[in-house]
Residue, then its C-alpha position, 0 to 999 in steps of 0.5 A: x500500500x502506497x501513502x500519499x501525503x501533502x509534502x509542504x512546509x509547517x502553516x507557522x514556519x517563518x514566524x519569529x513573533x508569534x506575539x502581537x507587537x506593542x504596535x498591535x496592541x496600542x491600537x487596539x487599546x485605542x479602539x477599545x471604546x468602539x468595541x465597547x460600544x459595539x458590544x453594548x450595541x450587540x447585546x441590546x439587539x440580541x436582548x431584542x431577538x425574541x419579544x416584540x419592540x417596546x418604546x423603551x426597547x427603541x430608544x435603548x436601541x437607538x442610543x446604543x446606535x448611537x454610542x457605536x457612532x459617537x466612538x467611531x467618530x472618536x476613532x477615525x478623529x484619532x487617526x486623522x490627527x496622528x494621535x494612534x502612532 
């Protein structure tokens, strides 16, 4: 019986760093925010899934829109004056 297998190098083979670089993570830490918001904004919708829609429920929703768009703002802000690097 004849084996055949794939002949090809390791997927990691060449990575010397497998960590992120403080690069990386300051990003990262800069975004926090949004992600925060984004996660607030998720688990409002999720919440929303199985019952119908209050008046209370829209504006929940409607302000955790608009929390994702104030950070996003925030974001884009930073990195159009150079603060991120």
């Amino acid at each position: 019986m004849k084996l055949i297998v794939a002949v090809h190098g390791p997927v990691t083979d060449g990575l010397t760093d497998a960590e992120p670089s403080w690069q990386d993570l300051h990003a990262i830490e800069l975004e926090r925010p949004l992600i925060k918001a984004e996660m607030d904004l998720l688990d409002v919708q999720i919440s929303l899934l199985d019952r119908p829609v209050s008046e209370l429920d829209q504006r929940r929703l409607r302000r955790a829109a608009n929390k994702v768009l104030a950070a996003r703002r925030t974001v884009a802000n930073r990195l159009g004056t150079g603060d991120a690097a």
